[in-house]
C-alpha positions as MATLAB code, in Angstrom:
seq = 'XXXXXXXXXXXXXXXXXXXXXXXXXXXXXXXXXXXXXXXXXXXXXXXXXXXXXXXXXXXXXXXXXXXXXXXXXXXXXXXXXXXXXXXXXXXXXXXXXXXXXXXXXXXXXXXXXXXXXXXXXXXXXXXXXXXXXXXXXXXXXXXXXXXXXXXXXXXXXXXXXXXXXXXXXXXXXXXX';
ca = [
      41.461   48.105  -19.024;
      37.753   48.729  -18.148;
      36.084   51.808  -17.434;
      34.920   52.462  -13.593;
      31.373   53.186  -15.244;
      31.078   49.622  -16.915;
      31.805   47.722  -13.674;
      29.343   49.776  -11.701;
      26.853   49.284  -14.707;
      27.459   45.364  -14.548;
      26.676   45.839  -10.779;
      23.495   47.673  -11.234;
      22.056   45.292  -14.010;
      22.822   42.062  -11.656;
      21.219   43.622   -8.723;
      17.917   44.944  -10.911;
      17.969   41.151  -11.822;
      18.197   39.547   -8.122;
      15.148   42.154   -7.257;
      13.330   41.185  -10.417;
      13.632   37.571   -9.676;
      12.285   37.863   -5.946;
       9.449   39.892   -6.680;
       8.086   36.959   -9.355;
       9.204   34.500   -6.582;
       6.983   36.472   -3.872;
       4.312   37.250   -6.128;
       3.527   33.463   -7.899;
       1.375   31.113   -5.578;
       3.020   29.170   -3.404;
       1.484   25.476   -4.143;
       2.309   23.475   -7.055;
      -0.731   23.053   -9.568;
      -1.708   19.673   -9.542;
      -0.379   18.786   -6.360;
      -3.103   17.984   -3.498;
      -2.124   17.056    0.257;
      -4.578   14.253    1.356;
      -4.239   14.115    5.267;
      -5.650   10.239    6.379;
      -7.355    9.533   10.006;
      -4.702    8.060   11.818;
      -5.422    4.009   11.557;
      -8.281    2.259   13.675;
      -5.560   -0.551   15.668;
      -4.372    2.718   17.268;
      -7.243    2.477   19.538;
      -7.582   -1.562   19.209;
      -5.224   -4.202   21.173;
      -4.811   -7.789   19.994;
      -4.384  -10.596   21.624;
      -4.036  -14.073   21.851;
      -6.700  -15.919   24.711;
      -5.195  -19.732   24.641;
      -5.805  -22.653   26.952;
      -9.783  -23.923   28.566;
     -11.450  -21.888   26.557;
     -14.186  -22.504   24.388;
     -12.446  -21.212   20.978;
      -9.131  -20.116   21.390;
      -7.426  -17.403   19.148;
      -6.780  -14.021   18.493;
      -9.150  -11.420   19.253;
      -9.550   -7.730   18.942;
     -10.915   -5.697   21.145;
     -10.781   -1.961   22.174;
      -7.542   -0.237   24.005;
      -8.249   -0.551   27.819;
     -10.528   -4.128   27.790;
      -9.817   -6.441   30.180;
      -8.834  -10.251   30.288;
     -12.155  -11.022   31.468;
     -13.376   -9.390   27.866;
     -11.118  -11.002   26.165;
     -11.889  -14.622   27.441;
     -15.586  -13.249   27.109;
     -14.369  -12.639   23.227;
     -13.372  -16.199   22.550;
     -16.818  -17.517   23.896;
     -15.305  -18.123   27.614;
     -13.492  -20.743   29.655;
     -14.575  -24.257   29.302;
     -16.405  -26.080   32.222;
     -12.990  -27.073   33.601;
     -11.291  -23.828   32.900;
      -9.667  -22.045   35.972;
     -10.581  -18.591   35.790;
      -9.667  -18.385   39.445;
      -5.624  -18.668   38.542;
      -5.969  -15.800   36.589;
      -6.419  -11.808   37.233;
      -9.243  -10.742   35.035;
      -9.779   -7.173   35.742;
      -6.109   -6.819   34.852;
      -6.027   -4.652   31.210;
      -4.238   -6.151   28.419;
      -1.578   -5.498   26.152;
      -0.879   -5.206   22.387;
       0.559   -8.465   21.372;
      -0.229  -10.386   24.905;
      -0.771  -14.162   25.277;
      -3.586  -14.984   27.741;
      -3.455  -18.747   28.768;
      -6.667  -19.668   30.919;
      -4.974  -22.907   32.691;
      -7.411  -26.074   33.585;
      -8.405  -26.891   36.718;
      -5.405  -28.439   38.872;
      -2.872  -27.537   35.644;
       0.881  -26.818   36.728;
       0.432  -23.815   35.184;
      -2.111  -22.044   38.087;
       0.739  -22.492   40.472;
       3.564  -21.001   38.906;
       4.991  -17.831   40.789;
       4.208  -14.981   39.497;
       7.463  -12.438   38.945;
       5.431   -9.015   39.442;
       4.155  -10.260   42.638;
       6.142  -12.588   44.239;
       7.309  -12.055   47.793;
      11.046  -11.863   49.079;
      10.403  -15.361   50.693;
       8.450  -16.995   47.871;
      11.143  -15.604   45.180;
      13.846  -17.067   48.099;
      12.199  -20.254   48.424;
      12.885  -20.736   44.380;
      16.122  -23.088   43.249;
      19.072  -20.886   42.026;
      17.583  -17.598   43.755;
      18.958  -16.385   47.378;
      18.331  -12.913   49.362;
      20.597  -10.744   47.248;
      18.764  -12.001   43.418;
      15.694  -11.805   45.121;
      16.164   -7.976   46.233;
      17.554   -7.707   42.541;
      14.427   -9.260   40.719;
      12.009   -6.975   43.127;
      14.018   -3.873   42.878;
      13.809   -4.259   38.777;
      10.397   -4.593   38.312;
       9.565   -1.699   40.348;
      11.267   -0.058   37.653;
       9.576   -2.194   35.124;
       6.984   -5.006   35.162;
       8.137   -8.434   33.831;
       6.520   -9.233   30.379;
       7.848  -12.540   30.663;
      10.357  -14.643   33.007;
      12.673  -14.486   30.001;
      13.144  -11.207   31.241;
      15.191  -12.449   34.084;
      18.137  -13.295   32.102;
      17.874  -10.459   29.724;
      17.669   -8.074   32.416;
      20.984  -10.190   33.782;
      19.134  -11.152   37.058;
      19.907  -14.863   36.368;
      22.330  -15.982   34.097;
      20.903  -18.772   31.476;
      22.007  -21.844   33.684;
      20.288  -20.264   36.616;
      16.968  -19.830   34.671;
      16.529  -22.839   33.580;
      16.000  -24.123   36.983;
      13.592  -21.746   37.772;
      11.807  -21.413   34.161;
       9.068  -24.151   34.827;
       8.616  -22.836   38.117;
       7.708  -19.111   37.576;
       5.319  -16.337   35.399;
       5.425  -13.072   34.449;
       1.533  -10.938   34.163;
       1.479   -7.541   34.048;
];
């Protein structure tokens, strides 16, 4: 049998050992030696877009240009549209995306009259194969919640189902 005096020496010594140990934990510096934090500038694409200028233009490709630029900058970027490019067909004070495709069409090219999905009237979307009153309400009432970024969009949004699309797919665009 133990002695009251040993347990409440036992208890003592532990708890001179718990204060010993936080006063060298409070007193030694608080960074490891050899250890050094090297804090970077966050990357230069963060303020840089590229994109892709394709079509009547004089060199097409990828360019990069500064967050905020413009189509007209970036057909400007790729030495601009050829004699019979169609710079009319496209928006180019519109600002471009990370990652966008720009196609500057030729003169009397299918692609200047496709029908554009983020402007489109109720009667022009009606006047469209496969599309009536009630998907054309749907397809204007969903990108005034979101802009197309491309007429694929219409059957991943679940405006059109694939069949339906593929009607319309040759017939329609989608520019911010």
């Amino acid at each position: 049998m133990r002695r009251p005096g040993t347990r409440l020496l036992l208890d003592v010594t532990l708890a001179m050992a718990a204060i010993a140990g936080l006063v060298v934990l409070g007193t030694r510096e608080t960074s490891a030696p050899g250890v050094e934090v090297e804090r970077l500038d966050p990357p230069a694409a963060v303020d840089r877009v590229v994109a892709h200028i394709a079509g009547a233009v004089a060199t097409p490709g990828t360019v990069t240009l500064p967050r905020g630029a413009r189509v007209a900058d970036a057909v400007t970027a790729v030495g601009g549209a050829v004699p019979e490019g169609d710079l009319d067909a496209i928006n180019l004070a519109r600002r471009i995306d990370d990652g966008e495709r720009i196609l500057v069409p030729r003169k009397g090219d299918s692609t200047a009259r496709l029908l554009d999905l983020n402007r489109a009237t109720r009667s022009q979307l009606v006047a469209l194969p496969e599309i009536g009153e009630v998907t054309a309400d749907k397809i204007i009432a969903s990108r005034a919640e979101a802009p197309f970024r491309s007429s694929d969009d219409l059957v991943s949004r679940r405006l059109l189902s694939t069949k339906e699309y593929e009607a319309v797919r040759n017939l329609v665009t989608a520019s911010p």
